[in-house]
C-alpha positions as CSV (number, residue, x, y, z in Angstrom):
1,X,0.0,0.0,0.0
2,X,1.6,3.2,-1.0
3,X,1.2,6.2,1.6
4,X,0.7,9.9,1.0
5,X,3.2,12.3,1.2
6,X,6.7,10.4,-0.6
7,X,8.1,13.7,-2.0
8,X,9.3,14.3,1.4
9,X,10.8,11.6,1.8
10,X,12.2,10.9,-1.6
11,X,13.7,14.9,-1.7
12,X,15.6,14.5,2.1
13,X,17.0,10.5,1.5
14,X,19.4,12.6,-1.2
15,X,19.8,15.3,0.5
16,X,21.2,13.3,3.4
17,X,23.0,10.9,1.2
18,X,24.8,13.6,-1.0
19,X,25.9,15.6,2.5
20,X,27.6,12.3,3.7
21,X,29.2,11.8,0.5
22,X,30.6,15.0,0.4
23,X,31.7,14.5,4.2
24,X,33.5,11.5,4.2
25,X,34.3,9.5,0.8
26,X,37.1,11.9,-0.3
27,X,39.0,12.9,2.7
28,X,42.5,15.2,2.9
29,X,41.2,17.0,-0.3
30,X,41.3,13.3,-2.2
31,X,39.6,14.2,-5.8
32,X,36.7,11.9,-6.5
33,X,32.7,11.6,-8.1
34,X,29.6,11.1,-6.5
35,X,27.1,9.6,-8.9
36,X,23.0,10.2,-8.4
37,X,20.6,8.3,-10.2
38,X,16.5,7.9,-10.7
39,X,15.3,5.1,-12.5
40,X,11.3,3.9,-12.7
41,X,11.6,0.0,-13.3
42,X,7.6,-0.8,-13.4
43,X,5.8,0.3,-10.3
44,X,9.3,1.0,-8.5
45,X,11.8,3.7,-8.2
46,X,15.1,3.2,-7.5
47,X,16.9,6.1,-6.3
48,X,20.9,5.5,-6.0
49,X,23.6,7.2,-4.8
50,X,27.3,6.1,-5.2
51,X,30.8,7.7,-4.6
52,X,34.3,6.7,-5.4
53,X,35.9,7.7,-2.4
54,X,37.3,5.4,1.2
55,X,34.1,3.5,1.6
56,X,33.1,2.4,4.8
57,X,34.7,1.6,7.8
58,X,35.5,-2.5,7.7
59,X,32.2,-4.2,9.8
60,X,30.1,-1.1,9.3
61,X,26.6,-1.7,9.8
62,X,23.9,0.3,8.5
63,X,21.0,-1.2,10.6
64,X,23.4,-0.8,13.5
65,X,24.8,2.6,13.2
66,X,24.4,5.0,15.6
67,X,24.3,7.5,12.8
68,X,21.4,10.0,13.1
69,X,21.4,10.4,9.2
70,X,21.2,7.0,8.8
71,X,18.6,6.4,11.1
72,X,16.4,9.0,9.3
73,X,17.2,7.5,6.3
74,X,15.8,4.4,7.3
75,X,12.8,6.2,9.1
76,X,12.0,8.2,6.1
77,X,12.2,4.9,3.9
78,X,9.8,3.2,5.8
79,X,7.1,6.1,5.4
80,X,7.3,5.6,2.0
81,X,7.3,1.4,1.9
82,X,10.5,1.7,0.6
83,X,13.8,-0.6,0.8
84,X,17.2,1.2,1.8
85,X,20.6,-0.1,1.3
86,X,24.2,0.5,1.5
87,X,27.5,-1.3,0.1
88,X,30.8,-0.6,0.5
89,X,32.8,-1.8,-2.8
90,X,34.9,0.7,-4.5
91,X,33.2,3.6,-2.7
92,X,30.0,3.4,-0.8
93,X,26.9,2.8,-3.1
94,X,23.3,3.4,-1.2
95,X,20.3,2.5,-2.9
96,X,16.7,3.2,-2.1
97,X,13.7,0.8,-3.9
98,X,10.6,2.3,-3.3
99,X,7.3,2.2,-5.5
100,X,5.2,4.7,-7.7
């Protein structure tokens, strides 16, 4: 069941995603990209956001993080039905699946 209101949502999960990027993935003035992308696969969006930069810390846990912005994340995921997820593999890559 899709709720109302998902613009919020789906305009601060960026936000917040694109802040952190710029925070940590390219430390000490390390040159890098971060990469945004919105695709509509059927009745889902698939919002991604991916860096090149240090990745995460080794055993870094998104469901376990202590992390306000992460925590939000997740909060403001779940008020839309959506999915949230983060890998660390060449960078950090976060992905959010929710549907339209």
């Amino acid at each position: 069941m899709k709720r109302q209101g998902g613009a919020i949502p789906i305009a601060l999960i960026p936000n917040e995603l694109i802040t952190n990027a710029i925070k940590y993935a390219h430390p000490d003035g390390m040159k890098g990209r971060i990469t945004i992308s919105l695709v509509l696969s059927g009745s889902e969006g698939i919002l991604r956001v991916s860096d090149d930069g240090v990745g995460l810390p080794e055993g870094f846990s998104a469901g376990a993080s202590q992390s306000l912005g992460l925590q939000l994340i997740q909060t403001l995921a779940g008020q839309i039905d959506g999915r949230f997820s983060l890998l660390s593999d060449l960078g950090t890559k976060a992905a959010l699946h929710f549907p339209v």
